[in-house]
N, C-alpha and C positions, 0 to 999 in steps of 0.2 A: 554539850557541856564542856566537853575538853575546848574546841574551840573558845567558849565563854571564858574558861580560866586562863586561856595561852594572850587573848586579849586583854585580860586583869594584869594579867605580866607582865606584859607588855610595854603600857599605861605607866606600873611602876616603876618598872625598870627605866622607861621613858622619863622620867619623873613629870617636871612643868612642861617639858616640851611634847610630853604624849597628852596632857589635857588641855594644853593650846589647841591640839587639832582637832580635839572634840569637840571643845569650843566654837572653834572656828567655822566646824559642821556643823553643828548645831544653829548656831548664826546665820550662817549662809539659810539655810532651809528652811529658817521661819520666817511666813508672809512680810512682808515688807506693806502696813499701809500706806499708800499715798496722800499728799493733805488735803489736795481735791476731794478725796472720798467723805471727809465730815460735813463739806458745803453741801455735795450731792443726796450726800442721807437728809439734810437739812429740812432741802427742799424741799424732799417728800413728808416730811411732814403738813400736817395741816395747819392753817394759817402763818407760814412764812413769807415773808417778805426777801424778794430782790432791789436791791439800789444799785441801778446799774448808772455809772458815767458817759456819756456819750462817746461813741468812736472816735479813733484820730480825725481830727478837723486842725490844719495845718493855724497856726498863728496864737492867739493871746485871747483878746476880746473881741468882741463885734465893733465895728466901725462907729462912731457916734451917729452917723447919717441911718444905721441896719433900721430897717422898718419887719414887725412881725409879718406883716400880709406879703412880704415880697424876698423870699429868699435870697436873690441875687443879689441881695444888699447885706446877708449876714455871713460869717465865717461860717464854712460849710464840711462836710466830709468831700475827703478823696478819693483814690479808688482805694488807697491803704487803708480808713476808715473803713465805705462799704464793706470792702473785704471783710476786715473786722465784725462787724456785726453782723453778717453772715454767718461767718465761725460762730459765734455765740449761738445765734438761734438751732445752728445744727447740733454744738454742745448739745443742749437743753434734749434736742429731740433723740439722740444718741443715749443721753442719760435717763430717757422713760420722761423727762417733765414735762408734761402740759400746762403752761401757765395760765391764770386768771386775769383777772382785771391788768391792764394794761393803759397804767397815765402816764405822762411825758409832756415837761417842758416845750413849752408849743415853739421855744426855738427847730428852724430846720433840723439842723445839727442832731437835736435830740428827737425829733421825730421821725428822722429819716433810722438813724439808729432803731427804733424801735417797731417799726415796719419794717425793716428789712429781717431785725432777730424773730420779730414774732408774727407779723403779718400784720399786725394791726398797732393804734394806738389812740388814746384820746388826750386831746391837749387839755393842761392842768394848769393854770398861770402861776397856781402858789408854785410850780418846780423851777420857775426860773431863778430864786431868789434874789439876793437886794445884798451885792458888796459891799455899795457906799452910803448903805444908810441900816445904821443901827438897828435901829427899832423895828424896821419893818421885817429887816431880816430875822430877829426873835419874831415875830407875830405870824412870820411864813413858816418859819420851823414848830411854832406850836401846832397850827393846824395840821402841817405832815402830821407830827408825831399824833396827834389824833385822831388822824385817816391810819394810818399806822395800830394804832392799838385798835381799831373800830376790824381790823380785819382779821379775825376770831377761828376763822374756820376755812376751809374749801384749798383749793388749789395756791399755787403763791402769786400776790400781789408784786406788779412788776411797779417801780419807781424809777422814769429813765428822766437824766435832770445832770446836772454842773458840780465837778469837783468839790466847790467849796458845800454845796447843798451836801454830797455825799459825805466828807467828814465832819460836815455838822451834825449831820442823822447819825450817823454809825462809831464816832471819834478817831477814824482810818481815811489817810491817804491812798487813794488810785487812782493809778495811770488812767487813763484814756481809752476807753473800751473796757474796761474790768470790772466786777460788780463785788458789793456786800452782799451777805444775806442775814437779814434778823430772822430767828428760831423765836419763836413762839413759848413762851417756859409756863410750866405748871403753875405761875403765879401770875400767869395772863403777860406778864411785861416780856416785849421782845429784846431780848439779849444778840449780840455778836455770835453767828455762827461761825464765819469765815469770809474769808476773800480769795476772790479766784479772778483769772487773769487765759482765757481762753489763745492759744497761741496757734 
């Protein structure tokens, strides 16, 4: 007790500068969330979705000549990329997630991406989308978003696909290698949980 009042004293005698350092301790000692930790909770919920970007692949577009059936005619990952999605997949496995369904942009780039983060992938054509043509590119993001809302339940749907495909699904920019994730909300529609960027 006396100690308890010699530190009341203290404090006042101290005036603001004995409850700055209360403060101070007090601040210091409380958990500090990280923002990763909202993506990672996300996840675990049921029916989330991942949009993940492809890994670094060095350049802009694919060549006009790129043919789908023959990679070494499309801009590709590096060992930087590789790397990159590596890192992810062991992210995922680090943080307890086993992912679900597994589609991808049947460009290399994004397929290589997607087997390396997760083992597997199936090519999707709607993920390539369509820069220089309007219409089709609404009529490719309808159908996501309704492979998107069709996934209700289970583990998270991976979406692995092209920059502009990601902020047209999610209304977020990311880098190259980084992914959204849509949450699932009590009114069925998938909301923005976060973005994360595996380093």
């Amino acid at each position: 007790m006396r100690r308890s009042r010699a530190l009341n004293v203290a404090c006042i005698r101290g005036g603001w500068a004995g409850w700055s350092v209360v403060l101070i301790v007090l601040v210091c000692a409380a958990p500090v969330a990280r923002a990763d930790d909202a993506v990672w909770a996300a996840l675990r919920e049921p029916g989330s979705v991942v949009v993940l970007r492809h890994s670094y692949a060095p350049g802009a577009f694919d060549p006009p000549t790129a043919r789908l059936d023959d990679c070494s005619t499309q801009r590709n990952l590096d060992d930087i990329g590789r790397a990159q999605a590596t890192r992810v997949g062991e992210a995922f496995k680090k943080n307890g997630i086993t992912v679900g369904e597994v589609l991808s942009s049947p460009r290399c780039r994004c397929m290589d991406t997607a087997r390396l983060a997760f083992g597997r992938a199936e090519a999707w054509m709607i993920l390539q989308g369509a820069l220089n043509d309007a219409d089709l590119r609404r009529r490719l993001l309808s159908e996501t978003r309704a492979r998107i809302a069709a996934h209700r339940d289970g583990p998270p749907l991976v979406l692995v696909t092209h920059g502009s495909v990601v902020s047209d699904l999610t209304g977020v920019d990311v880098r190259m290698g980084a992914f959204a994730v849509l949450r699932r909300g009590p009114d069925g529609i998938h909301v923005l949980a976060g973005r994360l960027y595996v380093e």
